[in-house]
C-alpha positions in Angstrom: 47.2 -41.8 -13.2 43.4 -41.2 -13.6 44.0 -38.2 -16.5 46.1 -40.5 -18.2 43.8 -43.4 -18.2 40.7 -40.8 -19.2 42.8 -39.8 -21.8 43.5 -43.2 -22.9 39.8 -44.2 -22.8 39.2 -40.8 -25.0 41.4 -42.0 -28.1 38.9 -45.5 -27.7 36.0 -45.5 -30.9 32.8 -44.5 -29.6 29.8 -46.4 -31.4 27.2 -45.0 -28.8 27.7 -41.0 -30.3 24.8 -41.6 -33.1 22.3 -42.6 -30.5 20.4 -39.2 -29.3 19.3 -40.4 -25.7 21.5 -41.0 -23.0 18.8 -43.2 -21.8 19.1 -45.4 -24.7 22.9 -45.7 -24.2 22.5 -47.1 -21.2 19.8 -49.7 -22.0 22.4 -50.5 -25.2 25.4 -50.6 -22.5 23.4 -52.9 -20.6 22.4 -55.8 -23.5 25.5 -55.2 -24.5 27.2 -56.1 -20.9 24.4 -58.7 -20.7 25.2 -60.2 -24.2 28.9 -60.5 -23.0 28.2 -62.5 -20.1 25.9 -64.4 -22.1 28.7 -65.6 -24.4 31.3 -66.1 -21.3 28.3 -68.5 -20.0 27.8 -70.3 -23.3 31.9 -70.8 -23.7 32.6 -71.7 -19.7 29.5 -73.6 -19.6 28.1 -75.1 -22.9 24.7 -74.0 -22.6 22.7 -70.5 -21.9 20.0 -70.0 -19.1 17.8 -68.5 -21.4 14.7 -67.4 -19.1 16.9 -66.3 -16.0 19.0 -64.2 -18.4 16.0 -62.4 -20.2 14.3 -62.0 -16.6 17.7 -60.5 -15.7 18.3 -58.2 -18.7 14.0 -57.1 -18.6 15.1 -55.9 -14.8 18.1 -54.7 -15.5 16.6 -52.4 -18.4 13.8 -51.6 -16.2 16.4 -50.3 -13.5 18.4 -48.5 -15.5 15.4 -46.4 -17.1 14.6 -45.5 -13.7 18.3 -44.4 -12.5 19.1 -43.0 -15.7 16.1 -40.3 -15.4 17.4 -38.8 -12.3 20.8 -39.3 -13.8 19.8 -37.3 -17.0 17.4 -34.6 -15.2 20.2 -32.3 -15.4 20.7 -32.2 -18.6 17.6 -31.9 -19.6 17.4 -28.2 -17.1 20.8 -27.1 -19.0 19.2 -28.1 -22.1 15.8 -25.6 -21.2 18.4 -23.2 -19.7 20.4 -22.6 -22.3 17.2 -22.0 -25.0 15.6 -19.8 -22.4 19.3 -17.8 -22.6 18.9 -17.7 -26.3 15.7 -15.5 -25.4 17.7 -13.3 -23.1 16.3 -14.9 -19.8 19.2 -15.7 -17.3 17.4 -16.3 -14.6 17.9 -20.1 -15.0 19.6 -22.5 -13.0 20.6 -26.3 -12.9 19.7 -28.2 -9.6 23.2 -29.9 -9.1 22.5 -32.4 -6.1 24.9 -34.8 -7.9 28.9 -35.6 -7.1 29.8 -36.9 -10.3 30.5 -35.6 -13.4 27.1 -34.7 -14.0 27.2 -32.3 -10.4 30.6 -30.5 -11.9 28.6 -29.9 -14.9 26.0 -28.5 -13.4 27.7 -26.2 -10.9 30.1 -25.0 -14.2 27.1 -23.8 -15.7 25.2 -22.4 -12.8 28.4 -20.3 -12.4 28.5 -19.4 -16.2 24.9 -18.6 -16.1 25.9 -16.0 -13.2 29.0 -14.6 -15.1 26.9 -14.3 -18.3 23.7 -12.5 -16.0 26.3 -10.2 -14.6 27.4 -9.3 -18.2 24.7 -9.0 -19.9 23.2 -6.6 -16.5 26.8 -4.8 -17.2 26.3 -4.0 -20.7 22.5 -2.9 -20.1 23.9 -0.7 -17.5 26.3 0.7 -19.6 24.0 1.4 -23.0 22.0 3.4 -19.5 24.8 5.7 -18.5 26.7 6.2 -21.6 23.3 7.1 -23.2 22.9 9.8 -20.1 26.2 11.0 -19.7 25.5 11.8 -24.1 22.5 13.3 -23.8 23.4 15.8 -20.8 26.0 17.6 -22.2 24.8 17.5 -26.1 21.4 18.9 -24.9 23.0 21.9 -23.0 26.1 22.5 -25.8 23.0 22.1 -28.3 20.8 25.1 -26.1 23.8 27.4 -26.1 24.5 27.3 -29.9 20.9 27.7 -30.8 20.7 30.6 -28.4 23.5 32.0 -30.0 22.5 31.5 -33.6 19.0 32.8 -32.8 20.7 36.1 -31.2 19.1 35.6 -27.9 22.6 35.5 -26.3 25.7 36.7 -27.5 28.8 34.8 -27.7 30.3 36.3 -24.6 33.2 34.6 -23.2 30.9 33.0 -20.0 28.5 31.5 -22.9 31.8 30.2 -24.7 33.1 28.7 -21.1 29.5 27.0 -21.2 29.9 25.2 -24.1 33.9 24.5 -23.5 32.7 23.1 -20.5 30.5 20.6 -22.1 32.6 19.8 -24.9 35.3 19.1 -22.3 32.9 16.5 -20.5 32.0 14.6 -23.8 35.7 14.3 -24.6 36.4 12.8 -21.2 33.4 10.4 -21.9 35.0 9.1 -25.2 38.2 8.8 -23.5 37.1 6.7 -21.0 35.4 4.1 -22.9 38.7 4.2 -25.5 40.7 3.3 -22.5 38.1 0.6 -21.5 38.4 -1.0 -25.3 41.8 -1.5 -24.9 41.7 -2.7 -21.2 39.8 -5.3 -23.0 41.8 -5.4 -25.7 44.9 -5.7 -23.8 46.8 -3.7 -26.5 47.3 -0.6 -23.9 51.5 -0.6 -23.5 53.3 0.6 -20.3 56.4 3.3 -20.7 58.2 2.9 -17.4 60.9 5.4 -16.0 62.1 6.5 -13.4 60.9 9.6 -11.6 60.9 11.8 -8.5 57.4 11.4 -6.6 57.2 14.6 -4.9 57.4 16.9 -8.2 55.3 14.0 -9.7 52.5 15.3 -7.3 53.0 18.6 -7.3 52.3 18.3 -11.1 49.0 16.3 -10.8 47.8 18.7 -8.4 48.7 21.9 -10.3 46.7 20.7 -13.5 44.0 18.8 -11.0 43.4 22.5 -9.4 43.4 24.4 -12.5 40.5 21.6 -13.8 38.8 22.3 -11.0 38.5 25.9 -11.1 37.4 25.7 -14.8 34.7 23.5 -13.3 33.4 25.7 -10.8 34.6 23.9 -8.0 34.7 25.8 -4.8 37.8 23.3 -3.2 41.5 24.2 -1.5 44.0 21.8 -2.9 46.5 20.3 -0.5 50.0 18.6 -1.5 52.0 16.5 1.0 55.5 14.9 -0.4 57.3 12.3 0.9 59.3 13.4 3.8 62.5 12.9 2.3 63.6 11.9 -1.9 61.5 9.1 -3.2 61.9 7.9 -6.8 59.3 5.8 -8.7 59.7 3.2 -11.9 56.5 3.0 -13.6 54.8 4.7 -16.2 54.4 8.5 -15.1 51.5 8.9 -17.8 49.1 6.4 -17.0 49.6 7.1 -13.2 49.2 11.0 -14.2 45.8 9.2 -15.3 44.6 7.8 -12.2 45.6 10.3 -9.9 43.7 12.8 -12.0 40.3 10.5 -11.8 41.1 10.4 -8.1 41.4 14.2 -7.8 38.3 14.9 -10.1 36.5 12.8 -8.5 37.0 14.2 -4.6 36.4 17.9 -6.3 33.5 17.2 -7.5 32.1 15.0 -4.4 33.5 17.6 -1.6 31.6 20.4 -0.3 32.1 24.2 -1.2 35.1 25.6 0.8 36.2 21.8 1.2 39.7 20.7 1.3 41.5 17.8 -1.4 44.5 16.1 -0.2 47.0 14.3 -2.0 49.7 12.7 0.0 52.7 10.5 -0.5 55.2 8.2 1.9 57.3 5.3 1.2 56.4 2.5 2.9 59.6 -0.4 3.1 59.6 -0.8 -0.6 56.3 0.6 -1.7 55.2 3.9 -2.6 51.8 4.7 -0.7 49.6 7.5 -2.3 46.6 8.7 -0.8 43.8 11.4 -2.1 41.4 11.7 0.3 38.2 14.6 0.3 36.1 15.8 2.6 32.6 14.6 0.9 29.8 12.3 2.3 32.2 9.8 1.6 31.6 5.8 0.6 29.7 3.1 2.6 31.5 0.1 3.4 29.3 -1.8 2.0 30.3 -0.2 -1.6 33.7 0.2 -1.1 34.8 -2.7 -3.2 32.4 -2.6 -5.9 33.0 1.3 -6.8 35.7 -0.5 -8.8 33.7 -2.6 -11.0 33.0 -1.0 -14.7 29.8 0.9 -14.6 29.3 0.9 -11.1 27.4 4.3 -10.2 27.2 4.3 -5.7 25.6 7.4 -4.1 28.0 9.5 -4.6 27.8 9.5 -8.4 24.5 11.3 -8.4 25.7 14.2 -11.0 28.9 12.0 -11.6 30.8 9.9 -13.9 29.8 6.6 -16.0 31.3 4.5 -13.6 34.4 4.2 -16.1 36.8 6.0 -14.2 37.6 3.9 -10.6 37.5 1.0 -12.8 40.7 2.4 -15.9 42.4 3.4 -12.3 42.5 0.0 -11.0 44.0 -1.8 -14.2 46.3 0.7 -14.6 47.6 0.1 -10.7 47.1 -3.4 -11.2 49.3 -3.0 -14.4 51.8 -1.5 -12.1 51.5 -4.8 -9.7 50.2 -2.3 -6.9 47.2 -1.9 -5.5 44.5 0.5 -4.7 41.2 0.4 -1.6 39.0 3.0 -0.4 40.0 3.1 3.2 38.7 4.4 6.7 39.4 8.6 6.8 42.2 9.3 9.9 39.2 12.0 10.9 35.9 9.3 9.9 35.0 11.9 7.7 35.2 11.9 3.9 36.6 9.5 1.6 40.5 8.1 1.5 42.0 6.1 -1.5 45.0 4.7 -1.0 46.9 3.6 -4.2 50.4 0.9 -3.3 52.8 0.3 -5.8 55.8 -1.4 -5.7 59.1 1.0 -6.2 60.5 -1.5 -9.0 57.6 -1.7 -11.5 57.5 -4.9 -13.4 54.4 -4.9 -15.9 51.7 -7.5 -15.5 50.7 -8.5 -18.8 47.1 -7.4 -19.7 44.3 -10.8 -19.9 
């Protein structure tokens, strides 16, 4: 009843939008309201009470000058806020003490003012590790060519791996942040089928241990299947993806001679896949925000951009599963555990 009567009252003229200050609105509204009665008094009555009504209209301005600066005082801080945002300052907030309107203004843009600090310290952060993960392995592809042109090494096949190596890391790089436009984008189509989970890890894991000996990884690579036949509907290639991250990932953060595991049971009527590694492992404290897009934790020190966790949660979330950084059986190392739902149905990108 009250949305349909504010949306009555919104298809009403408004004379009052010319006038600049709500302040003045107010005083208007009031002579306004004051001339009304005015005229009710002079029809019912005959006559006006001309000093009692200006006495009465001089207060009542008076009043309202007064209420209506606390009233306005948070527009005025949105109004500051929003040109010190212009200058890149975020720091800025509302005071919203309020319960009307005004209040749900204030705490709207208080929250947008967060969202928009968060952003902006997102795409700093970003311009930060792109920039590094860029320079790294152009710098050291750039000293083995010159070093090669300039005949003080020859192009020996361990030079060659050298450069392969880096080339291979800045064509992950560009991947990564191609998924991550169309993740925003939300142009990135799923290609569900159906297919066996056990020879789907055994697959992951071949390529995953292969990568990781071309790396220089000193790991042993563990498979588990699902104790009996398990079949999967979802898209085998963009899962292929995150189990890949998952494994790279636990190579890189285990310790020479250190075991990768990569596990899979049904659980009632979801598929459970777990990659766990034998590294320092995560805090619980970061557990949930190694997921966010360019979020580096300690264990990235010689790592990613902070690209990877986050593609491997849309793509499970695209699934309608799920995936958490969970307590190690052995309270040592890290455990992921992806969940997705035997029957994939596709949740539509934002």
């Amino acid at each position: 009843m009250k949305d349909l009567l504010n949306r009555g009252l919104d298809l009403l003229p408004r004379p009052l939008d010319p006038v600049r200050s709500i302040k003045l609105k107010l005083a208007l509204l009031l002579v306004a309201s004051a001339a009304a009665g005015l005229a009710y008094f002079w029809y019912a009555l005959g006559r006006i009470p001309y000093i009692t009504s200006a006495t009465a209209l001089l207060v009542g301005l008076l009043t309202s000058q007064v209420l209506a600066h606390g009233m306005t005082s948070p527009l005025r801080d949105m109004t500051a806020a929003v040109r010190a945002m212009r200058r890149g300052d975020y720091t800025r907030r509302v005071r919203a003490t309020s319960r009307d309107e005004v209040g749900e203004l204030a705490d709207a843009f208080n929250q947008m003012a967060a969202d928009l600090a968060a952003a902006d310290r997102q795409r700093r952060e970003l311009i930060a590790n792109v920039s590094h993960e860029l320079r790294t392995p152009i710098t050291a592809l750039q000293g083995v060519l010159e070093n090669i042109v300039d005949g003080v090494a020859e192009p020996e096949p361990a030079t060659l791996r050298t450069a392969l190596h880096q080339t291979e890391r800045l064509t992950r790089l560009v991947a990564e942040l191609l998924d991550l436009s169309r993740l925003d984008a939300g142009v990135q189509p799923m290609h569900p089928v159906r297919f066996d989970v056990a020879d789907f890890l055994d697959e992951v894991a071949d390529e995953a241990a292969v990568t990781a000996i071309g790396a220089g990884h000193d790991i042993k690579l563990t498979v588990t299947p699902p104790p009996s036949p398990v079949t999967l509907h979802a898209d085998p290639a963009r899962l292929h993806q995150v189990l890949a991250n998952l494994l790279d990932n636990a190579a890189r953060h285990s310790p020479p001679g250190g075991t990768v595991s990569v596990a899979g049971r049904l659980d009632d009527d979801r598929v459970v896949i777990e990659v766990g590694d034998e590294g320092p492992g995560i805090p619980p404290s970061q557990r949930e925000t190694v997921f966010d897009r360019f979020t580096r934790g300690d264990r990235a020190a010689g790592g990613g951009t902070g690209l990877g966790l986050a593609i491997a949660q849309w793509v499970v979330q695209l699934h309608g599963g799920t995936i958490h950084v969970v307590d190690p059986p052995a309270g040592k190392g890290c455990l992921v555990r992806v969940s997705l739902p035997r029957l994939t149905s596709p949740a539509v990108p934002a």
